[in-house]
Rosetta silent file (secondary structure, phi, psi, omega in degrees, C-alpha in Angstrom):
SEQUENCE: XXXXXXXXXXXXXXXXXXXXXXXXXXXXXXXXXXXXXXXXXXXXXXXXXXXXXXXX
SCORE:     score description
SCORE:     0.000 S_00000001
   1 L     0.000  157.785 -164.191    0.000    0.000    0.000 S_00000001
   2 L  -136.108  107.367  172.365    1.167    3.925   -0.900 S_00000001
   3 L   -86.150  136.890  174.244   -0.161    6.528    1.215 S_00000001
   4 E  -138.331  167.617 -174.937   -0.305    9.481   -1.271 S_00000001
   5 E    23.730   67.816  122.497   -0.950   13.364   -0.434 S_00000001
   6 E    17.792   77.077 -172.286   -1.052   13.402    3.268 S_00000001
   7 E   -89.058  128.622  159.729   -3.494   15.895    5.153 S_00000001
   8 L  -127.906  131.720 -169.264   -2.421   16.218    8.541 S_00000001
   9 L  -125.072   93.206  162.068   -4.526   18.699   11.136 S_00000001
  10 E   -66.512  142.997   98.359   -3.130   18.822   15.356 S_00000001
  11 L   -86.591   65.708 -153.889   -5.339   19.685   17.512 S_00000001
  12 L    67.075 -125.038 -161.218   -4.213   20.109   21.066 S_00000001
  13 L  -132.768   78.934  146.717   -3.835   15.954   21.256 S_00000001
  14 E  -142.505  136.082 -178.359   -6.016   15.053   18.750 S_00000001
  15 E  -132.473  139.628  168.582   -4.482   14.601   14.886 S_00000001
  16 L  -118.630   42.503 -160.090   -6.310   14.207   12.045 S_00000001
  17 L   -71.983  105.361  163.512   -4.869   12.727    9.212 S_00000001
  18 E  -111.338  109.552  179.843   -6.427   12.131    5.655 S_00000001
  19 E  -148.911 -171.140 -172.606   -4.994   10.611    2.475 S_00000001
  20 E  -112.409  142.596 -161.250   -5.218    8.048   -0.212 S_00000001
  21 L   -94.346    7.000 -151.426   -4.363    4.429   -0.111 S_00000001
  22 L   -32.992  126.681 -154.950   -3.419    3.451   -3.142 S_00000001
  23 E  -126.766  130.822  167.642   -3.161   -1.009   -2.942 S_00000001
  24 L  -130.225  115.526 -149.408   -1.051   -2.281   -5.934 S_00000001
  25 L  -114.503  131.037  159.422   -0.842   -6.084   -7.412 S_00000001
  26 L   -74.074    4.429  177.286    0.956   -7.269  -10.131 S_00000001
  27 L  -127.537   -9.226  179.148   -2.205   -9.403  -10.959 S_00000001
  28 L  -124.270  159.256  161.771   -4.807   -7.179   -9.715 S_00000001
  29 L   -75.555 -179.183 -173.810   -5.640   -3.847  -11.069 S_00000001
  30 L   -80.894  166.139  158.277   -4.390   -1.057   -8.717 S_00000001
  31 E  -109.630  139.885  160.441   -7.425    0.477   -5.632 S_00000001
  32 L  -104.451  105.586 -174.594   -7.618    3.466   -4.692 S_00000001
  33 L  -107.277  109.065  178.311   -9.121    4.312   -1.226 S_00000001
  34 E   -60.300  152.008 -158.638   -9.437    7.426    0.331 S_00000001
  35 E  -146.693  153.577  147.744   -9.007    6.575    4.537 S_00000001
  36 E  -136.183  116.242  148.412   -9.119    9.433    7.661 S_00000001
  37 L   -75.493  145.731  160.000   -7.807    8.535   10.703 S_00000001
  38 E  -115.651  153.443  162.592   -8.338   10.190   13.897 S_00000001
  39 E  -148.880  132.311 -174.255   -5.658    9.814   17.265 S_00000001
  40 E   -95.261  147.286  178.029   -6.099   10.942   20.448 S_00000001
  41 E  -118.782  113.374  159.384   -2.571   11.382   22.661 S_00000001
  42 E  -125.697  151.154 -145.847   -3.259   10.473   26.518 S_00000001
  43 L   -12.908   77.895 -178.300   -0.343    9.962   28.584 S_00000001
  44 L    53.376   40.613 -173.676    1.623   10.177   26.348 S_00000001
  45 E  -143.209  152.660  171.998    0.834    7.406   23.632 S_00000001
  46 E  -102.851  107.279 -178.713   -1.266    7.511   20.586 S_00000001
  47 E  -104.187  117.051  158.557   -4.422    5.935   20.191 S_00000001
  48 E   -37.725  112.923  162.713   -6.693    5.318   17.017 S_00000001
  49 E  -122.457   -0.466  171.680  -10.117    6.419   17.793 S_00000001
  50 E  -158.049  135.363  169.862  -11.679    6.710   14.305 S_00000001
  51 L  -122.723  158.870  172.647  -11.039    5.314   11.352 S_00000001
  52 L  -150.072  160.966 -179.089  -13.198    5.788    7.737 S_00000001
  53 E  -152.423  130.102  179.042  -12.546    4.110    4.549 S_00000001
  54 L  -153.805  160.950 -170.576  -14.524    4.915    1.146 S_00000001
  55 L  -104.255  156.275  173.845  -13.595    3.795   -2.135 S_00000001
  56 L  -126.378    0.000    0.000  -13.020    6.056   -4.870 S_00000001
């Protein structure tokens, strides 16, 4: 997989990160998905707390 063009938005200790997934096979055509993550920081570690996935 290729993460391509990278959004990233802090907020205090929440990040928001949006980009495109691009999944490539030499036998499959390539997918493209767009994905946003959300992560929360508490004491000092980073936790996933949302994920989305849509095809495009």
């Amino acid at each position: 997989a290729n993460v391509v063009d990278p959004h990233v938005k802090l907020l205090g200790e929440t990040a928001i990160v949006a980009f495109a997934n691009v999944i490539q096979s030499a036998t499959e055509p390539s997918v493209m998905y767009m994905e946003t993550r959300v992560w929360n920081r508490a004491s000092g570690k980073w936790k996933n707390v949302h994920f989305h996935r849509s095809s495009k």
